[in-house]
VMD Tcl script that draws the C-alpha trace (Angstrom):
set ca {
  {-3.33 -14.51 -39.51}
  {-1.92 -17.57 -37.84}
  {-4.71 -20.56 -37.13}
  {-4.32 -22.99 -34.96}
  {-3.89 -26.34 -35.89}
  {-5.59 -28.40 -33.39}
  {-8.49 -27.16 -31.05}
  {-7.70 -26.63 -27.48}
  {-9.37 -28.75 -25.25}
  {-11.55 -27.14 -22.36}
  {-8.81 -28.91 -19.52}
  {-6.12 -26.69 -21.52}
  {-7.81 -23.49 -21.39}
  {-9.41 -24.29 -17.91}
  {-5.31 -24.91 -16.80}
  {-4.26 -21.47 -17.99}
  {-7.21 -19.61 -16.98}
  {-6.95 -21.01 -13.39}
  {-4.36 -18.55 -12.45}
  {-6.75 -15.59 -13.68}
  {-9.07 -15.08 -10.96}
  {-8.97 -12.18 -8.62}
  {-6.85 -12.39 -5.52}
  {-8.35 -11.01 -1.87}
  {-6.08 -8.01 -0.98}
  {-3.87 -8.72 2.25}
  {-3.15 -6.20 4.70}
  {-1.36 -6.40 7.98}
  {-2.03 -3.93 11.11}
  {0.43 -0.66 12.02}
  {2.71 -1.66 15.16}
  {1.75 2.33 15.90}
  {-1.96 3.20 15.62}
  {-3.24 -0.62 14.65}
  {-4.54 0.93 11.85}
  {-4.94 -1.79 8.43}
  {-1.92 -1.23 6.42}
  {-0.87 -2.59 3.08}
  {2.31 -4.78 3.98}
  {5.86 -3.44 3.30}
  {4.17 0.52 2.97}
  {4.20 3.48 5.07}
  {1.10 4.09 7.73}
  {-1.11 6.34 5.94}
  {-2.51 7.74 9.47}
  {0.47 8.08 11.28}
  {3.18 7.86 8.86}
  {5.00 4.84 10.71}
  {6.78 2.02 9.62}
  {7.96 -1.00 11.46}
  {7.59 1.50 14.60}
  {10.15 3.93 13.34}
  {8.95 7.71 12.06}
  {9.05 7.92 8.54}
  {7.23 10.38 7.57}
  {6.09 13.91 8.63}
  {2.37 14.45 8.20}
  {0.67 17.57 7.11}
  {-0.33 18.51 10.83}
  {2.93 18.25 12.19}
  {4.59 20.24 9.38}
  {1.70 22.82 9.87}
  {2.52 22.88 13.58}
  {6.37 22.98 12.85}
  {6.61 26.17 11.01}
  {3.97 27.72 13.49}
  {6.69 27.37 16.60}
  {9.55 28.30 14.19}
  {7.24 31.69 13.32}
  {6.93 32.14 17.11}
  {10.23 31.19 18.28}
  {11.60 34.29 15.49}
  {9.43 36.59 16.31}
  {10.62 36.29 20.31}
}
mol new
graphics top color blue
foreach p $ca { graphics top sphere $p radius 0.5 }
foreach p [lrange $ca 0 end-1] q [lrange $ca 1 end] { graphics top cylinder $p $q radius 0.2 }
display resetview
């Protein structure tokens, strides 16, 4: 295995290791439901981003087909 030849100094390891530490999650707020978003993602609640629709949700696919159903069966 490969030694080293000279001991690193504690100002060394302290300078690499400085960039280790944990960083505080940012999150911004959704222009639709000013719910706290993770920037540059889709609106988990709503399923908005940058106040255009993205995304369908569950409910509103749910509530979709139910019309369509309807709508054949007039």
């Amino acid at each position: 295995m490969a030694e080293p030849k000279k001991r690193l100094t504690s100002t060394r390891s302290g300078n690499r290791q400085s960039h280790d530490a944990l960083q505080k999650k940012s999150y911004s707020v959704c222009s639709n439901c000013k719910q706290s978003v993770v920037p540059h993602r889709i609106c988990q609640n709503c399923g908005y981003f940058k106040g255009v629709k993205i995304v369908k949700l569950k409910d509103e696919k749910i509530k979709e087909k139910k019309i369509q159903e309807q709508t054949k069966d007039e």
